[in-house]
C-alpha positions as CSV (number, residue, x, y, z in Angstrom):
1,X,0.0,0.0,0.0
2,X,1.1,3.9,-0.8
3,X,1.3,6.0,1.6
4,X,2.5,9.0,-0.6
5,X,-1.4,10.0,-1.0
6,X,-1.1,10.4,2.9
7,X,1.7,12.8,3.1
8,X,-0.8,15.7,2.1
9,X,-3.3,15.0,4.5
10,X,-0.7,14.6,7.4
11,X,0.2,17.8,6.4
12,X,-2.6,19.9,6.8
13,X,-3.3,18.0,9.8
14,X,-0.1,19.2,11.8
15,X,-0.6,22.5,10.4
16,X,-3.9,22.5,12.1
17,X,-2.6,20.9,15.2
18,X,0.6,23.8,14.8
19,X,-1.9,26.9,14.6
20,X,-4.5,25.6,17.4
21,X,-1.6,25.4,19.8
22,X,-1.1,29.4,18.7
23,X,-4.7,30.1,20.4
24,X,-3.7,28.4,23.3
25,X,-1.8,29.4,26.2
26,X,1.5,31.1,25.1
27,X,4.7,29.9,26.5
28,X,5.1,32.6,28.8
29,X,1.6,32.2,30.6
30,X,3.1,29.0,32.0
31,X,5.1,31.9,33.9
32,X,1.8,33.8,34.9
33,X,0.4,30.5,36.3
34,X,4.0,29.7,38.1
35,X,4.1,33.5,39.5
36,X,0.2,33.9,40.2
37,X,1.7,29.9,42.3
38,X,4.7,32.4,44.2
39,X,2.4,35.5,44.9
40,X,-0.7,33.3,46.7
41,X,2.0,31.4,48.5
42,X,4.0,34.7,49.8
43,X,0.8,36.2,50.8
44,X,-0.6,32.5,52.8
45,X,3.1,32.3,54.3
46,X,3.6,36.1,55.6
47,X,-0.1,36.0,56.5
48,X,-1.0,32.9,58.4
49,X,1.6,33.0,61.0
50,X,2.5,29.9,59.1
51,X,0.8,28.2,61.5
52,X,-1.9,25.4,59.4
53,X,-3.5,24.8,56.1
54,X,-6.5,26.4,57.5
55,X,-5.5,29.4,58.3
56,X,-3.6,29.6,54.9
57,X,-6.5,28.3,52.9
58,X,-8.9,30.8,54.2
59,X,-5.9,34.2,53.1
60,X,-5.9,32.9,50.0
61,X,-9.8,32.4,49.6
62,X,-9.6,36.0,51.0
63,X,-7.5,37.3,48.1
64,X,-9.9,35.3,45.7
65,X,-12.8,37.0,46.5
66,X,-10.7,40.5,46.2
67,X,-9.6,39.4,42.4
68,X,-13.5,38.4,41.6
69,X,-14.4,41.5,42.5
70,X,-14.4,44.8,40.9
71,X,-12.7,46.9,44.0
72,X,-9.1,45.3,43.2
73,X,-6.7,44.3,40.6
74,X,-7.8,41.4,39.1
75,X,-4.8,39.2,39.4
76,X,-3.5,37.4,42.7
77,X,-0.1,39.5,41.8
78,X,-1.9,42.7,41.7
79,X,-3.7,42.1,44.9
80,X,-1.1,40.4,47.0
81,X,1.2,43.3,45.8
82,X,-1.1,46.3,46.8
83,X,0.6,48.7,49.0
84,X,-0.4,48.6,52.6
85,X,-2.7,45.2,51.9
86,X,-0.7,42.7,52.9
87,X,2.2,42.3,55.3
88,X,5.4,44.6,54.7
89,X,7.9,42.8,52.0
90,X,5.7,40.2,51.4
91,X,6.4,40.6,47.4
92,X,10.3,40.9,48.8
93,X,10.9,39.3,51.5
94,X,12.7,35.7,51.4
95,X,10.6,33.0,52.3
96,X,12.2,30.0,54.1
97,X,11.1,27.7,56.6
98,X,9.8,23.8,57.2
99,X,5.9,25.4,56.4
100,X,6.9,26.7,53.0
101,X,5.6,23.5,51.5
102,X,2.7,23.7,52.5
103,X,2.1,27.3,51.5
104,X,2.8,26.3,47.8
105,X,0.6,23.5,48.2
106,X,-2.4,25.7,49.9
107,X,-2.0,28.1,47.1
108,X,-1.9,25.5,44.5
109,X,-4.9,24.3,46.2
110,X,-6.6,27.5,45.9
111,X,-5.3,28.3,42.8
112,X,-7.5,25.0,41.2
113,X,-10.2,26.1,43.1
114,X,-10.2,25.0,46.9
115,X,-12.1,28.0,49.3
116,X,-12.4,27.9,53.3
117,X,-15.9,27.0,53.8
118,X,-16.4,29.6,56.5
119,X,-15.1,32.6,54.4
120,X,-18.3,32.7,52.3
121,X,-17.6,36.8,50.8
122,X,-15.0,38.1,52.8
123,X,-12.5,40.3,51.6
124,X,-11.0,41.6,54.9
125,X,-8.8,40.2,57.5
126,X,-6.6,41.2,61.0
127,X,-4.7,39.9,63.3
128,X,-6.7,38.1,65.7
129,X,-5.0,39.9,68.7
130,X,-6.1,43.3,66.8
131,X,-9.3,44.8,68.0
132,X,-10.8,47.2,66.2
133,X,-13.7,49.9,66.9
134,X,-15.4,49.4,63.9
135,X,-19.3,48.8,63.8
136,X,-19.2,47.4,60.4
137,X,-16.9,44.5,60.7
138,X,-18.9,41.4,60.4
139,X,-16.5,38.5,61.7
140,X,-17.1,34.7,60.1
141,X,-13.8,33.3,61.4
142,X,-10.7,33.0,63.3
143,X,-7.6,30.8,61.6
144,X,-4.2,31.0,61.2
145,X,-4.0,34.1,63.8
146,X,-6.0,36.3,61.8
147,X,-9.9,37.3,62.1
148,X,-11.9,37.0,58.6
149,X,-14.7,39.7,58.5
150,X,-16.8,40.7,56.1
151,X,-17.9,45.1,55.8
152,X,-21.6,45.5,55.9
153,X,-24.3,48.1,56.9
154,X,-24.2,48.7,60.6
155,X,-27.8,47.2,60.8
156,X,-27.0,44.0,58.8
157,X,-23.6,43.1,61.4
158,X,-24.9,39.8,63.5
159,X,-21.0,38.9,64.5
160,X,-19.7,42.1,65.4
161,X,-16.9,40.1,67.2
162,X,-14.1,37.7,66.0
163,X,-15.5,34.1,67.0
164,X,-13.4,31.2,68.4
165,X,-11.1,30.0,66.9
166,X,-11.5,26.8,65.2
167,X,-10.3,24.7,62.6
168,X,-12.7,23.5,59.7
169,X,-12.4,20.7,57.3
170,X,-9.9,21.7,54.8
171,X,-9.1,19.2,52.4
């Protein structure tokens, strides 16, 4: 059998194959998705008092729900690297310890689609230790020594204060 009648057809097919792969992710958004990896982990490692998976998991559903919404940069870069945001250096500042593994896995994790369960909308976060006067800070958890709160209307606050501390089911 010929397979010179082939050759043509071949062709066009990897010249198909050649120019789909040119609407697909370029080369360097590989890079994106590696430094969008580094930003959610420096912001879960200087934030969480690199203290559990929890409280990691529920920064980096925090700086999820700034990028969906319209208030912030839409890019875990852009957020994590907003001045006065996030802790001082945390773009700069050298990350090494025996809980950075688990900060790249967290923000893997949340990169692919992982949220706390208990953060529901919150965009807004303290230490734990911090108390503020505020009367529209709605609280909806305590992890990784920070308190997760919500801003509302005064009227519409029904946690007002930072709950207990507790641990939920993280994968």
């Amino acid at each position: 059998m010929r397979y010179s009648h082939f050759l043509p057809i071949v062709g066009v097919l990897l010249g198909f194959a050649a120019l789909s792969s040119c609407t697909k992710q370029p080369a360097d958004d590989v890079a994106v998705s590696k430094r969008a990896a580094d930003c959610m982990a420096r912001a879960m490692y200087f934030e969480s008092n690199r203290s559990s998976r929890d409280g990691m998991i529920a920064v980096g559903s925090v700086v999820m729900n700034r990028v969906e919404s319209d208030a912030y940069p839409g890019t875990v870069c852009g957020v994590v690297s907003q001045p006065g945001q996030f802790a001082p250096g945390v773009m700069t500042s050298r990350m090494s310890s025996s809980s950075l593994p688990l900060a790249r896995g967290a923000a893997l994790s949340v990169l692919s689609g992982e949220r706390h369960p208990e953060i529901a909308n919150a965009q807004f976060f303290h230490a734990a230790t911090y108390q503020a006067g505020y009367n529209n800070m709605h609280y909806v958890l305590v992890a990784g020594g920070n308190a997760f709160y919500e801003k509302r209307p005064p009227e519409l606050v029904t946690q007002p204060t930072p709950p207990k501390p507790t641990v939920a089911p993280t994968r």
